[in-house]
C-alpha positions in Angstrom: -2.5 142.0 71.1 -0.2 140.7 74.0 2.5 141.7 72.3 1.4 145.4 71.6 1.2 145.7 75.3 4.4 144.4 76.1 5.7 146.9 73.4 4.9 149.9 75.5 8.0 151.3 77.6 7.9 151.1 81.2 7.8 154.4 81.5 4.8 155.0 80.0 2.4 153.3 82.6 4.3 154.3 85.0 3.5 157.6 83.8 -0.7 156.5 83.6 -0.5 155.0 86.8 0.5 158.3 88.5 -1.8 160.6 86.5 -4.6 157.9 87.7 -3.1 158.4 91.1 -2.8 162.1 91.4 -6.5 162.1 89.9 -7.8 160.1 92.7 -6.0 162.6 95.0 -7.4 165.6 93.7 -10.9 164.4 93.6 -10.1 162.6 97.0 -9.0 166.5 98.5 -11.9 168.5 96.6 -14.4 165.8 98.2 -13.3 166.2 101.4 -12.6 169.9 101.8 -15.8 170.8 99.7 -18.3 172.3 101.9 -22.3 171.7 101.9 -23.9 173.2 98.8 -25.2 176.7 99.2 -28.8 175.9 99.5 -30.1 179.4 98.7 -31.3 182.9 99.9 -34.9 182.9 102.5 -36.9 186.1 101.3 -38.3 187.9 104.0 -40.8 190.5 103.9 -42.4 193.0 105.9 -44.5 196.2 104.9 -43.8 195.7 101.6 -40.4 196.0 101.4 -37.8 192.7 100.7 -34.6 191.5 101.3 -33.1 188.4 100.9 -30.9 186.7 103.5 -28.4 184.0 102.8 -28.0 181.2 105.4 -26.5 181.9 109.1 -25.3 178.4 109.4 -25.4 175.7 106.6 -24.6 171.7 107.2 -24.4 169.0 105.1 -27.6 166.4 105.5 -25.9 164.4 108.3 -25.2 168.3 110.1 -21.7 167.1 110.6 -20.0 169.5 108.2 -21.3 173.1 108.7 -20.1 176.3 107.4 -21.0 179.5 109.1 -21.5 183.7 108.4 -22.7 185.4 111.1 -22.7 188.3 108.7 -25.6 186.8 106.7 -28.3 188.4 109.5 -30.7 190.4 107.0 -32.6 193.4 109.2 -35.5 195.3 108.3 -38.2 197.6 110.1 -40.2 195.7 112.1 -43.0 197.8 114.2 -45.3 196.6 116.4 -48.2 194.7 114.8 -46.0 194.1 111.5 -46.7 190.6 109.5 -43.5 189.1 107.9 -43.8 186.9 105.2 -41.4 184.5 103.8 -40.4 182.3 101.0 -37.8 179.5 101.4 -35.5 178.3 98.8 -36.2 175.4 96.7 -33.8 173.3 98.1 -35.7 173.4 101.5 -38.9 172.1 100.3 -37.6 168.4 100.4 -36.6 169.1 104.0 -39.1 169.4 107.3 -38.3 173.0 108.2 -39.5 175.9 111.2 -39.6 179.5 112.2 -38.8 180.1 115.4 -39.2 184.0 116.5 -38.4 186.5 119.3 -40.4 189.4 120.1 -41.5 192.0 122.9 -45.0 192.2 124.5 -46.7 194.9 125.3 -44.7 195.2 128.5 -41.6 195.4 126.7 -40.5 191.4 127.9 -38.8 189.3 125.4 -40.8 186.2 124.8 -40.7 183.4 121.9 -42.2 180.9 119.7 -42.0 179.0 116.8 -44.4 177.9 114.3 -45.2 174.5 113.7 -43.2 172.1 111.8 -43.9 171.8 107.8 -43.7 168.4 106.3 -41.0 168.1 102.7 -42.6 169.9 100.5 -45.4 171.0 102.0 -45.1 174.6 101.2 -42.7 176.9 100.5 -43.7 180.7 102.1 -45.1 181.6 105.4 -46.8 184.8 107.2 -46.2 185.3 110.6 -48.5 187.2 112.5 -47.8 188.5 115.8 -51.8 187.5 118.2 -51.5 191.6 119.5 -50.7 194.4 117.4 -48.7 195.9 120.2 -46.1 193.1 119.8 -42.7 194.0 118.8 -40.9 191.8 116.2 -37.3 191.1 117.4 -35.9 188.1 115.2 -37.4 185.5 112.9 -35.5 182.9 112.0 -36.2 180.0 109.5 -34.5 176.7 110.4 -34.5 173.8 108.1 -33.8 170.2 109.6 -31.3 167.8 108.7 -31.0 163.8 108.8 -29.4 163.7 112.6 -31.3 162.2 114.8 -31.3 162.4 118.6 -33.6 160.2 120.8 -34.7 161.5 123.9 -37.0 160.3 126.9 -39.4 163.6 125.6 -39.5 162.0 121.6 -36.6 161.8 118.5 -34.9 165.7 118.3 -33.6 166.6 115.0 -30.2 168.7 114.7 -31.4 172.3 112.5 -29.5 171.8 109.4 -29.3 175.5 108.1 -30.9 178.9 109.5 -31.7 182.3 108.1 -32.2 185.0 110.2 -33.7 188.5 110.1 -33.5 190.9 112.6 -35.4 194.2 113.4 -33.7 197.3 112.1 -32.3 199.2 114.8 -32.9 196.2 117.4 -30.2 194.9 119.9 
């Protein structure tokens, strides 16, 4: 058997070690230039009419790679009083994730708030319903949390992985 190997020309593994070397380069550069996986569309609805909305922002677990489009915003009407339900992606429901929203009293003043956090795989929709039916809608957006971790004197802050956003139609 030693002497079949000596048999074969130099040439040839010189040839198999560069194929094995420009192999490892190529998966090396795909690796490394290869973006977080598209985790999926949120689904938002509101007065029975549905549009989906691909992510915003999108990281990889650690949220040190991220990929954005600010063109992904989805809009719909939103009038005062309006519930908007959701529905997350499977590949959020391993994740902790949060809606966080914006919307206009009855005095026309912006305000916020978010909903709580949901555990992995606790659940995969949501309704959010405004406390006043005079309440305006501005923005709802869905945040999903990744593995980076910042302590603080206030508790341990998690970096938001991915968002989704909707936006009212015809809102600033």
């Amino acid at each position: 058997m030693l002497a079949r190997l000596r048999a074969v020309p130099r040439w040839v593994w010189i040839a198999v070690v560069a194929i094995v070397v420009v192999v490892a380069a190529v998966v090396t550069v795909l690796v490394v230039t290869s973006g977080p996986d598209d985790p999926g569309d949120v689904t938002f609805t509101a007065n029975g009419i549905s549009v989906p909305a691909s992510p915003t922002v999108y990281c990889d677990l650690m949220v040190t790679d991220c990929e954005t489009d600010p063109t992904a915003v989805a809009s719909l009407p939103l009038p005062p009083g309006v519930a908007v339900d959701l529905t997350v992606p499977d590949a959020v429901l391993p994740t902790p994730w949060q809606v966080a929203f914006v919307y206009l009293d009855e005095n026309g003043a912006e305000q916020s708030g978010r909903s709580q956090v949901f555990a992995p795989n606790a659940r995969s929709s949501f309704r959010l319903v405004l406390p006043d039916p005079r309440w305006r809608l501005q923005r709802v957006e869905v945040q999903q949390f990744g593995a980076s971790q910042t302590v603080t004197a206030q508790g341990d802050l998690f970096s938001t992985r991915s968002t989704w956003v909707l936006t009212a139609a015809g809102a600033a």
